[in-house]
MARSEKOL-76578 format. One record per residue: residue in one letter; x, y negated, z of N, C-alpha, C, O in turn. Coordinates in steps of 0.2 Angstrom, whole numbers, plus 5000, padded with zeros to 4 digits. Example, Ala and Ser with C-alpha at 12.3 -4.5 7.8 and 13.67 -1.06 7.14 Angstrom:
2
A506650285039506250225039506650165039507150175042;S506450115035506850055036506450005039506749945040;
# end
This chain:
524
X500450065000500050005000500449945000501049935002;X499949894997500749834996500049774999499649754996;X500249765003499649695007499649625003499249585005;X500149604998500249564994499749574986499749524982;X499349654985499149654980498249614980497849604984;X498349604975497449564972497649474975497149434973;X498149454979498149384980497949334973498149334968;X497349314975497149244970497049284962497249264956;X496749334963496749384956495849394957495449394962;X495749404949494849404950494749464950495249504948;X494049484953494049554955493849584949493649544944;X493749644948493549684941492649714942492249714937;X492649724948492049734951491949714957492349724962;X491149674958491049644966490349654965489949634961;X490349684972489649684974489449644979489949624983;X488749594982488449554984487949584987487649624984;X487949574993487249574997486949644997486549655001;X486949684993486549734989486149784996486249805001;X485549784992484849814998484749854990484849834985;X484649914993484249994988483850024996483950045002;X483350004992482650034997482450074994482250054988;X482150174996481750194994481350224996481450255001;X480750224995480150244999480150205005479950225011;X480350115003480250085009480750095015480750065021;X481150145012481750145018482550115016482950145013;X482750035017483450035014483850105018483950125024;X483950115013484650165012485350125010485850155012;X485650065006486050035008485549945011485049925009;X486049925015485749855017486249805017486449795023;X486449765012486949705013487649705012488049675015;X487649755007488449785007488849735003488649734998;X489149705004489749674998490549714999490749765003;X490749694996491449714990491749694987491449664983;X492349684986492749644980493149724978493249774982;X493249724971493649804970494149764965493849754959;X494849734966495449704963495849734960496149784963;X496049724953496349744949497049794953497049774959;X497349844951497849884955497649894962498249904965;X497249894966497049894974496649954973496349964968;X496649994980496150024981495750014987495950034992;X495050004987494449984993494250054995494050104991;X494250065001493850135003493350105006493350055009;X492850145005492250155011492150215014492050255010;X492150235020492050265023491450265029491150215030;X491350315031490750345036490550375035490650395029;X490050425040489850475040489150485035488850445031;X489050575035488550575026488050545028487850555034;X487750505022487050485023487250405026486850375029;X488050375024488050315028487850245021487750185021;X487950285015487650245010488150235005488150205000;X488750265007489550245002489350264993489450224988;X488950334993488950374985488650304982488850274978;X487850294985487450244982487750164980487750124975;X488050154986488650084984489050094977489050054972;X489450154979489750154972489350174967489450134962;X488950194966488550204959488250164956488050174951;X488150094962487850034958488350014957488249954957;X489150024954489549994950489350034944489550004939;X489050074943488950114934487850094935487450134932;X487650044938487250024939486750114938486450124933;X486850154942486450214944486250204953486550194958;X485650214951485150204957484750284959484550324954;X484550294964484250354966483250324962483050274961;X482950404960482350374958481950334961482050324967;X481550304960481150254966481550194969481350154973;X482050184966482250134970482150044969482150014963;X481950014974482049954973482749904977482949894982;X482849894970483749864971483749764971483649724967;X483949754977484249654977484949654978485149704980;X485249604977485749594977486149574969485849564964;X486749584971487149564964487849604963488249584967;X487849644959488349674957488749674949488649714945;X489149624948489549624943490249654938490749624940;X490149674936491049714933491149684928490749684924;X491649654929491949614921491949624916492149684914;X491849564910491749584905492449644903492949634905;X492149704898492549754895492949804899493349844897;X492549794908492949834912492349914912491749924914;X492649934910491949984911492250034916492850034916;X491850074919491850104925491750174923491350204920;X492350204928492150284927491950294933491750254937;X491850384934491550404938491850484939491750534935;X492350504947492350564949491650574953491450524956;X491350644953490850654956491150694961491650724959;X491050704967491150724974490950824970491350864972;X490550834967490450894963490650884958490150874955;X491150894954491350864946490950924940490750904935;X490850994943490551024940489751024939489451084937;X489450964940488850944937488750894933488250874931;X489450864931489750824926489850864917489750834912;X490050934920490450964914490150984912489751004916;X489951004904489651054900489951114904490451114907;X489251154905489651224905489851274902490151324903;X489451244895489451274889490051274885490251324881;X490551214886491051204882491551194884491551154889;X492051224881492851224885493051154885492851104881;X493551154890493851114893494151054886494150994886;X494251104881494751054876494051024871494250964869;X493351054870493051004868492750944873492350904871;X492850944878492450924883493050854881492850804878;X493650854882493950804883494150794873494150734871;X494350834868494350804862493950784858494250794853;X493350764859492950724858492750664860492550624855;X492950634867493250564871493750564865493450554860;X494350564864494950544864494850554855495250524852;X494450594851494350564843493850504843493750454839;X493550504849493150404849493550364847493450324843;X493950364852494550314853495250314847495850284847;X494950354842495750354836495350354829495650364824;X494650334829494350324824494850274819494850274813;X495150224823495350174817495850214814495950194808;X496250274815496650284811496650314804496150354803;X496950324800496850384793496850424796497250444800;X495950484793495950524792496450594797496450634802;X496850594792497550634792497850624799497750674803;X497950564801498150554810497850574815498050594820;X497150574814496750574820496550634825496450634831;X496650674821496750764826497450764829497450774835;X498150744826498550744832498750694837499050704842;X498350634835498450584840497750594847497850584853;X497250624842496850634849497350714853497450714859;X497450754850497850824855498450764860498550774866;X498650724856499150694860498950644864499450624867;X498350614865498050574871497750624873497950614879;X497450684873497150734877497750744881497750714886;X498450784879498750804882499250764888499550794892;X499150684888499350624890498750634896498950624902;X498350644894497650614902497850684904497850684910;X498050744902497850794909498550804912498550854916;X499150764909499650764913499550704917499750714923;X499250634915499150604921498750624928498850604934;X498150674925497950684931498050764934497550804937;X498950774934499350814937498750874935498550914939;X498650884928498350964926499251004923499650974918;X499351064927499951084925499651134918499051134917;X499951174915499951224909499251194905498751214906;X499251144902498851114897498451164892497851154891;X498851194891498751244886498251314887497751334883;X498351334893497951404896497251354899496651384898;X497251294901496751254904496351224900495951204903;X496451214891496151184887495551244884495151244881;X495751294887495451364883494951374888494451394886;X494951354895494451374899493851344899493851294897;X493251364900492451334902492651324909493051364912;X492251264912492251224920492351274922492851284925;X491751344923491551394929492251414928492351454933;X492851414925493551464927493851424930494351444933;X493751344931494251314936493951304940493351314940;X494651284949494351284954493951224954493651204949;X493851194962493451124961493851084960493651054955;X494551074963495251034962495251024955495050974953;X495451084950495451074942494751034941494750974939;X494251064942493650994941493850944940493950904935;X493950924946493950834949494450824943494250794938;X494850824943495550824940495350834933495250774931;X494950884926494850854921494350804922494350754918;X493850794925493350734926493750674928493550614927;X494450664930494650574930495050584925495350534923;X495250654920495750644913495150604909495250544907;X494550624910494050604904493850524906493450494903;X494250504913493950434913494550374912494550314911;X495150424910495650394908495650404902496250414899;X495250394899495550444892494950384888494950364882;X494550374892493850324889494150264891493650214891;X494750234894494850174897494750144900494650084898;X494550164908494150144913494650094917495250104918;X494150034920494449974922494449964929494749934933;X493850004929493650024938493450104940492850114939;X493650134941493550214942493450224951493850214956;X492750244952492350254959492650324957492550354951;X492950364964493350414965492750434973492750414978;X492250494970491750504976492050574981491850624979;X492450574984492650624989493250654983493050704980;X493850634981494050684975494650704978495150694976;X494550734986495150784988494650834991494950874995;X493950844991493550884995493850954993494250964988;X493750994997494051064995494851074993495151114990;X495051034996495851034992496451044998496551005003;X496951094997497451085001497951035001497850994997;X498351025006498750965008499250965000499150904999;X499550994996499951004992499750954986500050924982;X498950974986498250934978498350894980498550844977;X498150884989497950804989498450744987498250684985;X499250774990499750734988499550714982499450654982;X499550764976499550754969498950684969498950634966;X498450724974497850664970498150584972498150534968;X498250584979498650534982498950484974498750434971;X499550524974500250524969499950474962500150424960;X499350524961498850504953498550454955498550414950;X498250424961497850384959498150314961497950254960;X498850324965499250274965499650244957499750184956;X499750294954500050304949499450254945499750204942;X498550264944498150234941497950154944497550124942;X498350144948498350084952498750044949498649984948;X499250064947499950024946499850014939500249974937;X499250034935499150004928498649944929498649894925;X498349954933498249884936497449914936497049864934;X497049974936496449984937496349994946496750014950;X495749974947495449954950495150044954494750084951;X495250064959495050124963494550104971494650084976;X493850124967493450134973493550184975493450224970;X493850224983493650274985493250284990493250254996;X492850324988492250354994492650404996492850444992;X492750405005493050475005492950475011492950415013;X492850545016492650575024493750575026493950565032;X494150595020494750615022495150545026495250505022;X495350535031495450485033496350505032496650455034;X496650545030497350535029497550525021498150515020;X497150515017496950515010496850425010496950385005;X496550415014496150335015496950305018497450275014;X497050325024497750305024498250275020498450225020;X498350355016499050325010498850285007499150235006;X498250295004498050234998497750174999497950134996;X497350165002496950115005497250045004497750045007;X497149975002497249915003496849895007496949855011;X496149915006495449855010494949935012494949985008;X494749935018494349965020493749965021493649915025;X493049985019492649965020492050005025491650025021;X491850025031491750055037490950045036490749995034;X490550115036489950095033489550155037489550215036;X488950125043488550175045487850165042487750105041;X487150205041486650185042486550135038486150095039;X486950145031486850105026487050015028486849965025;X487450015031487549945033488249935035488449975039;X488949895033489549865035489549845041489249795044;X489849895045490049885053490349845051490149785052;X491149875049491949845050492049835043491549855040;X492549785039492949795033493649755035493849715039;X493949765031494649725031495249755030495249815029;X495749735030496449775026496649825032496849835037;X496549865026496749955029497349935036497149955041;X498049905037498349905040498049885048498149915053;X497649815045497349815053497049855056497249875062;X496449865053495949915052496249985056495850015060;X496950025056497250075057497450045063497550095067;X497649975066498149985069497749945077497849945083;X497049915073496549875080495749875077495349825078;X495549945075494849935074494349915077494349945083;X493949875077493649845082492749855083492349835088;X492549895079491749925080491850005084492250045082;X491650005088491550065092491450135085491850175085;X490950125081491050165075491650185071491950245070;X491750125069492350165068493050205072493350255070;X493150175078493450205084493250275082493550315079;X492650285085492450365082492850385077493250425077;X492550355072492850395065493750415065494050465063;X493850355068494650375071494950425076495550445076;X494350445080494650485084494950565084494550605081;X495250585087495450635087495150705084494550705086;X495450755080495050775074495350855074495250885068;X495750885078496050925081495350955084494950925087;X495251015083494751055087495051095094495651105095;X494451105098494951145105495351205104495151245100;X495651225106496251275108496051325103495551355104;X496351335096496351385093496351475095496551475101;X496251505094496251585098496951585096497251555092;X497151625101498251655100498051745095498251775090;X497751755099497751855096497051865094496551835096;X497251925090496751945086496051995093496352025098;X495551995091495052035096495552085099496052085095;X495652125105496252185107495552235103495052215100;X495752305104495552375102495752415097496152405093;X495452465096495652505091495252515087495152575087;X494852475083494052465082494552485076495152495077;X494052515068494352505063494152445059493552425061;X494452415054494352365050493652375046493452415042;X493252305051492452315047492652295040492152305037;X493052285036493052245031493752265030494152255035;X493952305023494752305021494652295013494252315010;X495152265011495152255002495752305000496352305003;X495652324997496252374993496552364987496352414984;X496952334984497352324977496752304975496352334972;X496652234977496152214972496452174965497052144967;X496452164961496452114955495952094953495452134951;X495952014951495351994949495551964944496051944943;X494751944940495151914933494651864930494051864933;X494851804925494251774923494151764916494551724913;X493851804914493551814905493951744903493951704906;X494251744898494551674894494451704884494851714880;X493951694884493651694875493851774874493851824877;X494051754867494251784863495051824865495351874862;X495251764871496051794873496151844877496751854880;X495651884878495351934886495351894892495151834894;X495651944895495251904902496251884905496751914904;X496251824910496751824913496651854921496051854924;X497151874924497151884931497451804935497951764934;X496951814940496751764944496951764950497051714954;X497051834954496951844960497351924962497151984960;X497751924965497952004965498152004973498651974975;X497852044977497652044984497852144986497352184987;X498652164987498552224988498052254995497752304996;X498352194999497952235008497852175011498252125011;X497052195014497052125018496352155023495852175020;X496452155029495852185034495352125038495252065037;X495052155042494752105045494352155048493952195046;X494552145057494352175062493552145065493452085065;X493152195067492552175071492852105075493452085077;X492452075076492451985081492851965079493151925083;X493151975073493951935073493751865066493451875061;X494051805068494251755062494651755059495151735062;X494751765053495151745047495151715042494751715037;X495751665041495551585037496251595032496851605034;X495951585025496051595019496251535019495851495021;X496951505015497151455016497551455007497751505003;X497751375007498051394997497951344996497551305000;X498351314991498251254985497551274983497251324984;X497251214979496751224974496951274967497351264963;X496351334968496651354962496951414963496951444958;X497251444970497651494972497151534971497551574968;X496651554971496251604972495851624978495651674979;X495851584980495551584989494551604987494151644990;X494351544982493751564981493451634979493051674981;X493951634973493951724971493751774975493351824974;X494251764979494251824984493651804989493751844994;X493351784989492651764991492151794991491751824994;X492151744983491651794979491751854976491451874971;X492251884978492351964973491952004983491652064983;X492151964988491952014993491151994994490752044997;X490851954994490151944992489651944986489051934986;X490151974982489752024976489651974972489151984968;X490051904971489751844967490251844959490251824954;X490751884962491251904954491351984954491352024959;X491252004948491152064948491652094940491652144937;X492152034939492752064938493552084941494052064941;X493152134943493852164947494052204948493552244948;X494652244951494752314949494952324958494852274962;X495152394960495152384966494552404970493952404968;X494752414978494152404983494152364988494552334990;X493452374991492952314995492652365000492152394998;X492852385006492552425008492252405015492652395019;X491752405017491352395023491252445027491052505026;X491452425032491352505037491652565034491452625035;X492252545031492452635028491952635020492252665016;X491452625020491152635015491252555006491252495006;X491152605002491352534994490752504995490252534996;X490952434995490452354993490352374985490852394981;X489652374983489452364975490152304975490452264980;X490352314966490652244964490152194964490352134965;X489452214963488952154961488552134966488452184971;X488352104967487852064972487052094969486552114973;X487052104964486252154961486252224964485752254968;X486952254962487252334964486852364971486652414973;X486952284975487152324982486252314988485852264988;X486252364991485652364994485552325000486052305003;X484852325002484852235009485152275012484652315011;X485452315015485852325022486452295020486752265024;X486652305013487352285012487352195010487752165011;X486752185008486652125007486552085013486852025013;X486252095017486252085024486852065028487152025032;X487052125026488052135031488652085029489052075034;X488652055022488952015020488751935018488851925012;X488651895022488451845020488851795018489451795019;X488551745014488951675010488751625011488051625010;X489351565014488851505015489251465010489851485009;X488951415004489451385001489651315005489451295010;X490351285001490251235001489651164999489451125003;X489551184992489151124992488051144996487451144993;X488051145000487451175004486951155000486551194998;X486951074998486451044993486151094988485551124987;X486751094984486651124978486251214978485951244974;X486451224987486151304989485351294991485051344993;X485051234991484451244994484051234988484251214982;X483451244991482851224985482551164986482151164991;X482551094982482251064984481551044984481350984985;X481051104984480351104984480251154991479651184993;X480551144993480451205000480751175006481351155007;X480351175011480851135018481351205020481251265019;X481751165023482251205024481951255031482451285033;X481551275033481251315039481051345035481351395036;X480651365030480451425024480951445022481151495023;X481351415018481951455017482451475022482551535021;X482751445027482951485033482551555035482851605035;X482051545035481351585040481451665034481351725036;X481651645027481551675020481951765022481751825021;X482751725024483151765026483051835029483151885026;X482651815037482451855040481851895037481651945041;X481551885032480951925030481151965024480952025024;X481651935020481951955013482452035017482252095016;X482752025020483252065022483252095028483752125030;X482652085031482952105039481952145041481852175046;X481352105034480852185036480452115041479852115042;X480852045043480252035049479652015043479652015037;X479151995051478451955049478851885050479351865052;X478151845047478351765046478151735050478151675050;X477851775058477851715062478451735066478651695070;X478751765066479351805069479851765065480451745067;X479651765060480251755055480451685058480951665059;X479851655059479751565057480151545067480551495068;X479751585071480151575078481051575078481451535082;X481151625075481851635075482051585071482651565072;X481851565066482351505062482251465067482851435067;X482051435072481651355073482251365078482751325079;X482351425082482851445087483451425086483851385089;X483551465081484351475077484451385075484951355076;X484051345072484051285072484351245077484951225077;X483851255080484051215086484751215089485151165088;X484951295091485351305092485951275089486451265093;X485951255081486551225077486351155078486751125075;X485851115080485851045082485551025078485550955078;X484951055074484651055069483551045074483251095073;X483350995076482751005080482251015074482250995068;X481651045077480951055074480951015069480951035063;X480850935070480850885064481250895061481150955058;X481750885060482150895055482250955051482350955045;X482051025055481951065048481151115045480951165041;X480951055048480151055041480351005039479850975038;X480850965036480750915031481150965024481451015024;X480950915019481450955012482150955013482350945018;X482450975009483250975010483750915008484350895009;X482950855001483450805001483250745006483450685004;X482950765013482950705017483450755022483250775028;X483950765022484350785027485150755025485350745019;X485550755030486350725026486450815026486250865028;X487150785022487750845020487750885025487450935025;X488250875030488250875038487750955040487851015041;X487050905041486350935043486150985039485851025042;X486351005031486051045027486751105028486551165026;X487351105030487651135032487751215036487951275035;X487251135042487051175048486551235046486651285049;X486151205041485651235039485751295037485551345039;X486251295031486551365028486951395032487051455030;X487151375037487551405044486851475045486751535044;X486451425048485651455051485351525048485251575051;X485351495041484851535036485451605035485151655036;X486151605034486551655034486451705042486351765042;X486651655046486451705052485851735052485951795052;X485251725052484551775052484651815048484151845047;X485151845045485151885041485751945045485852005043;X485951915051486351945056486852005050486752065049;X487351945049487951995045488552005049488851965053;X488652045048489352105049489852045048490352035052;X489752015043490451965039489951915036489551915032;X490251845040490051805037490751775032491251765035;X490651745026490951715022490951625021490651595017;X491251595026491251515024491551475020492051445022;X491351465014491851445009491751335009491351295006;X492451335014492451265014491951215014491851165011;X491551245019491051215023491051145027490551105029;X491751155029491851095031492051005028492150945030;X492251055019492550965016491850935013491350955012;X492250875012491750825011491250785017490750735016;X491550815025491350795026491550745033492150775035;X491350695035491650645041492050675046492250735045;X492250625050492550675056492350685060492550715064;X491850665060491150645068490850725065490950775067;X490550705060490150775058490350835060490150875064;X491150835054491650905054491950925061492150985062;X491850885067492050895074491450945075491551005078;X490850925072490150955074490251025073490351075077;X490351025065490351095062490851145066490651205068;X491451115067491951165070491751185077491851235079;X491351145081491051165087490651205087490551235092;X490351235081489851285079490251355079490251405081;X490651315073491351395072491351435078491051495080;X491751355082492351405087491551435091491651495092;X490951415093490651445097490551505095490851555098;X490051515087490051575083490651635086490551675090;X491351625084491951655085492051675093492251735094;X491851645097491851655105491351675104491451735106;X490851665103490251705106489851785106489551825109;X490151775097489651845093490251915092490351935086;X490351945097491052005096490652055090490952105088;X490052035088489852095080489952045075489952055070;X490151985076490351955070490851935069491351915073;X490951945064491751915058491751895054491551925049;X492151835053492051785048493051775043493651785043;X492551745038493251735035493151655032492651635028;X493551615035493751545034494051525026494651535025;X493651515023494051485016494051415017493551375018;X494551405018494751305018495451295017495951335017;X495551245014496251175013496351155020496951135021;X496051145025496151105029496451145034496051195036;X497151155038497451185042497051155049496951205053;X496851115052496251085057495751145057495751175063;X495451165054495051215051495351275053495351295059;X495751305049496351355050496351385058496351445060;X496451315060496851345068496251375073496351395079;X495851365069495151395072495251485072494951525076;X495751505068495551585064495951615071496051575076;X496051675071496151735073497151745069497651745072;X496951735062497351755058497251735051496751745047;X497751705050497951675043498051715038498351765039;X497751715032498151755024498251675019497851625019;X498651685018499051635014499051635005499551675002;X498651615002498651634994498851554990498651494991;X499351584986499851544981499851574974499951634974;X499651544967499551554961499251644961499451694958;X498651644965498251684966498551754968498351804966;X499251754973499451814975499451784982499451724984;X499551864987499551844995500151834996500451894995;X500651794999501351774999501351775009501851765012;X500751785011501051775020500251795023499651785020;X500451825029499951835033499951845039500351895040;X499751815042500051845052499251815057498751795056;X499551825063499251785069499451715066500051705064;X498851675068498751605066499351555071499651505069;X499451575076499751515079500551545077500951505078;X500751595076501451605070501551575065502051555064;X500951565059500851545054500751505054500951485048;X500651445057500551375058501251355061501551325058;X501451365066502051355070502851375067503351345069;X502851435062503251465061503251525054503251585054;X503151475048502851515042503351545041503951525042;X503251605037503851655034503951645026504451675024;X503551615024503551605016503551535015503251485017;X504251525009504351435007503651395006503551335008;X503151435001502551414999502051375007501851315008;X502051415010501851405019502451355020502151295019;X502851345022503151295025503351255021503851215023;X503051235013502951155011502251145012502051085013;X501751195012501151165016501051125022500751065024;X501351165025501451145033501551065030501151025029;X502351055029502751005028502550945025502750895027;X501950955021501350915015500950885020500950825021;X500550935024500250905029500350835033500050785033;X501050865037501150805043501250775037500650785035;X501450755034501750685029500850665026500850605026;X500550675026499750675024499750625030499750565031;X499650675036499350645043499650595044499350545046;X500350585044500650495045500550455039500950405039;X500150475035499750405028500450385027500750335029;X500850425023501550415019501250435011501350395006;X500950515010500650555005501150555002500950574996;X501950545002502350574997503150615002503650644999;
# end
């Protein structure tokens, strides 16, 4: 950060006053902004504080129903891109990654002859996906979105906003799901798109991401500007109690040191798995190769990796969501179907999946107490008033009261609908619960919440065991026991507080290393 940048320079985009009411509820109220050429403005706060809606009136996008005052301006010929917090509801998914992006970049080379135009666009193509730190161009221009991780998402969604010439690019959460290793890189890129003198709104929960880059901070609850002012003071004497929170201590309590004791056998072992992802005409590649990997009754184990390692894969290869793969999945001694169709409600029951984006898992014609309540009737045989008392319970439980879950799933935050898919997984009382990165994307007020749930879950239920997919070693120190996946092989696994404290593989210990330099907002 350079505290000298944007002095006496006009801004590229500013927002005034702005009120978005819907349904008579402002949801932002009074926000202003200045976003200056080379700077980057964070807004921060917890989900549901109004940040996404703020930024999306720079690309003048409003939720349906809304009525909008205020004044928001971008300069002439600045046009605005947009990462989405989910990039893969951005991408065709019909079409590989290379038409997605050389179609942008033959817009932009029309003026030239005929004869020039195909290699100057492969050569601006190849140009944005090296700015936005995509390594092997070539293997990546062949795939369809569903074969990259979310990290590759996010990452071709801001090639394609470089590539359209964007003057102001709103970055909505673009380290969610991402290890310390991506985030440098995103860091790295989007300092790098600063220095051309474009303009970076970031909306983001990551307060060490906020950190490295941040010039002006913008602190946002309840749809409303608590705090704002340059990131430096802001970190060194925040002055709203709100924020203080958002600052505070983000460390969960005392990690577990050992694995459950006994001689139980491994509810869950994988056997020489390989997995793979169809890539056209060129067969399929391997993505994922997992010789041995167990997981005892009551025990937590937290899948850790770069974007892209394979950590998802092996997720969904053990809850029957990928069904390219060789190898076995064995539950109590006995083969998991590879498919999620294959396999019968006991086994479907036994292995549960929570995703990341919770939103995109629910229905939104349905309150979330019928779908919670759904679980226990679908897979476990109850009646629905049975069904319906146990969700309300299990709710509660997660902090989740009555009102809140008879409402739909899009009057709840990120946070709340989390909880929810926590909920609706549990009634289904599995053997193995799967949480894939359930924690990013979100605040630190929230994510304290969520891990409070973890660690209870993990202390409480000695028939359950979970397996932790996350980037976030915070998260991590929650487990029992680490496995460590790099360019989709297992390279380390042990008791978690060895692995955290004393890794045995170089891969592991520039993780580590990545981290603290994240944590002290240096990011290089």
């Amino acid at each position: 950060m350079n505290d000298d940048k944007g002095t006496n320079v006009d801004p590229v985009a500013e927002i005034h006053d702005l009120r978005v009411e819907v349904g008579g509820r402002a949801i932002v109220d009074g926000v202003s902004l200045r976003a200056l050429p080379g700077t980057v403005t964070a807004l921060v706060g917890a989900s549901g504080s109004g940040k996404t809606t703020t930024g999306l009136a720079l690309l003048d996008t409003y939720p349906p129903g809304s009525r909008v005052t205020g004044d928001v301006r971008v300069a002439a010929g600045g046009l605005v891109g947009y990462i989405p917090q989910h990039p893969a509801a951005v991408l065709n998914p019909a079409r590989r990654v290379s038409a997605l992006l050389t179609d942008i970049a033959r817009a932009q080379v029309t003026h030239l002859p005929l004869r020039q135009r195909r290699s100057e666009a492969r050569a601006r193509v190849l140009h944005a996906l090296a700015e936005a730190q995509l390594p092997d161009p070539e293997t990546l221009l062949r795939r369809y979105p569903h074969q990259l991780s979310g990290g590759q998402q996010q990452r071709v969604v801001l090639a394609q906003a470089l590539l359209l010439g964007a003057r102001v690019i709103v970055a909505d959460e673009p380290t969610t799901g991402q290890d310390a290793l991506t985030k440098r890189r995103v860091v790295d890129q989007l300092a790098a798109v600063t220095s051309r003198g474009i303009a970076v709104v970031l909306l983001s929960h990551d307060l060490d991401v906020v950190r490295a880059l941040a010039d002006e901070v913008v602190v946002m609850r309840a749809g409303r500007v608590v705090e704002s002012g340059p990131a430096q003071r802001l970190w060194l004497a925040p002055q709203h109690a709100w924020t203080r929170a958002l600052l505070g201590e983000e460390r969960p309590d005392g990690p577990p040191q050992e694995s459950p004791a006994g001689t139980e056998p491994p509810v869950l072992r994988v056997r020489g798995l390989t997995a793979r992802h169809r890539d056209g005409a060129r067969g399929a590649a391997v993505v994922l190769r997992t010789p041995e990997l167990d997981l005892r009754p009551g025990e937590c184990l937290a899948v850790v990796g770069r974007s892209g390692s394979g950590k998802t894969t092996l997720a969904r290869c053990v809850a029957g969501l990928h069904r390219d793969h060789d190898g076995e999945i064995l539950l109590d001694g006995s083969p998991l179907s590879r498919s999620l169709r294959d396999r019968d409600r006991t086994q479907l029951a036994a292995v549960q999946y929570v995703f990341q984006d919770a939103r995109a898992a629910f229905d939104e014609h349905r309150t979330v107490l019928h779908q919670v309540a759904r679980t226990a009737i679908r897979l476990r045989g109850t009646d629905a008033d049975s069904a319906a008392r146990e969700a309300l319970s299990t709710l509660a439980r997660l902090g989740l009261p009555d009102s809140l879950a008879r409402r739909h799933p899009g009057q709840l935050s990120g946070g709340e609908l989390q909880r929810a898919a926590l909920a609706r997984a549990l009634l289904a009382r599995p053997r193995v619960l799967v949480c894939d990165e359930i924690t990013s994307g979100l605040d630190t007020v929230t994510r304290r919440g969520i891990l409070d749930v973890l660690t209870t879950l993990i202390r409480d239920r000695d028939d359950l065991s979970l397996v932790l997919i996350t980037h976030d070693l915070d998260t991590a120190a929650l487990a029992h026991r680490i496995a460590v996946l790099d360019a989709g092989a297992l390279v380390e696994q042990g008791p978690a507080q060895r692995v955290l404290t004393n890794p045995a593989h170089p891969f592991t210990v520039s993780l580590m290393e990545t981290t603290a330099r994240l944590a002290a907002g240096t990011g290089t």
